[in-house]
Each structure stands twice: as structure tokens, then as C-alpha cells.
C-alpha positions in Angstrom: 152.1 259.5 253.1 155.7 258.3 251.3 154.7 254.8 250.3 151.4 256.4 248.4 151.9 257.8 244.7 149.8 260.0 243.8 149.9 262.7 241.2 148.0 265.8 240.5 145.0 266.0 238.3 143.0 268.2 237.1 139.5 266.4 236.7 137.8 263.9 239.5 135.8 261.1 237.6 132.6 260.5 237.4 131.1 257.6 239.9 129.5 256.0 236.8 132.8 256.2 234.9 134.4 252.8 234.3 137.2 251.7 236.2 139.6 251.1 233.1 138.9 255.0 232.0 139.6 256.2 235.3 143.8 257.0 237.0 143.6 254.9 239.7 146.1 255.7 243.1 148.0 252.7 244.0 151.2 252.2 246.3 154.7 253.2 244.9 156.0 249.5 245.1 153.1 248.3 243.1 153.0 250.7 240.6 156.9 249.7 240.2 155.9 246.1 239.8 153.1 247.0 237.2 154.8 248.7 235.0 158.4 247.4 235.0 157.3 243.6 235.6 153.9 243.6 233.9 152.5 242.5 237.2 148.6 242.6 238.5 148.5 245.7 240.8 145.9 246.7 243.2 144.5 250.1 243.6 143.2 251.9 247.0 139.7 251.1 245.4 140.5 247.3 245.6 140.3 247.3 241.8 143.0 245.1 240.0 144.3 245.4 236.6 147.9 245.1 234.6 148.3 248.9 233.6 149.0 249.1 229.9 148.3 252.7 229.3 149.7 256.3 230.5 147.0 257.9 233.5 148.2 261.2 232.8 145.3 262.4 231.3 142.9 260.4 232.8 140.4 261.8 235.7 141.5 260.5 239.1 139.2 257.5 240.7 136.7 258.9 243.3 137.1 255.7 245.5 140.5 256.1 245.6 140.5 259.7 246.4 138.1 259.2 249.4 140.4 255.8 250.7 143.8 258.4 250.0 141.9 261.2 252.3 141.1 258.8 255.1 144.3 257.3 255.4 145.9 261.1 255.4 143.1 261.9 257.8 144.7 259.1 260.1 141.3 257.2 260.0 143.1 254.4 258.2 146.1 252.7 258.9 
């Protein structure tokens, strides 16, 4: 899916984890918006935040890896 960026990771968090420690998968346009115009963004997850920090080394969001694999799945539109 084009309008999806995702990146690879090496770790898969932890359901418990919190959502701020967690690299959440959000839509290319957004992601622009957060981090060039300090804008709110949403993730796949539906959580919302102003990213502030670098996801690199952070373990990918479960939610949003489930939501990512449905829509490549086409089970989601």
C-alpha cells in the first residue's frame, strides 16, 4: 500500500506497552504534517499524538501491525 509508511523493525511491542513507547504506523501525508508542521496525527491504532521523538528504535505498535495486515489482506479498505 503506497499512501502507508511503514518501516522495518526488529522488535513487535508488548500489548501492555504504553502507546507513547511504542513506533506507531501512520499514513505518509500525516506523518509529513507531524513532523514538518507539528500537527496532531493519527495512527492505524486510532491513537493521536504530536510526534516529538525519532521511532527508529522503538518496537512497532501491535494494533497497528494487525490494522496494516488487514488492509494488505484487502479486508479493509
Amino acid at each position: 500500500m503506497s499512501d502507508t509508511l511503514t518501516e522495518p523493525r526488529i522488535r513487535i511491542a508488548d500489548p501492555e506497552t504504553d502507546d507513547n513507547e511504542v513506533a506507531h504506523i501512520v499514513k505518509r501525508e500525516a506523518a509529513n504534517a507531524g513532523y514538518i508542521g507539528q500537527e496532531m496525527i493519527e495512527a492505524l491504532c486510532g491513537f493521536k499524538w504530536i510526534p516529538n521523538k525519532n521511532p527508529e528504535n522503538l518496537p512497532i505498535c501491535r494494533k497497528c501491525m494487525y490494522i496494516l495486515e488487514l488492509y494488505r489482506n484487502g479486508e479493509l479498505n
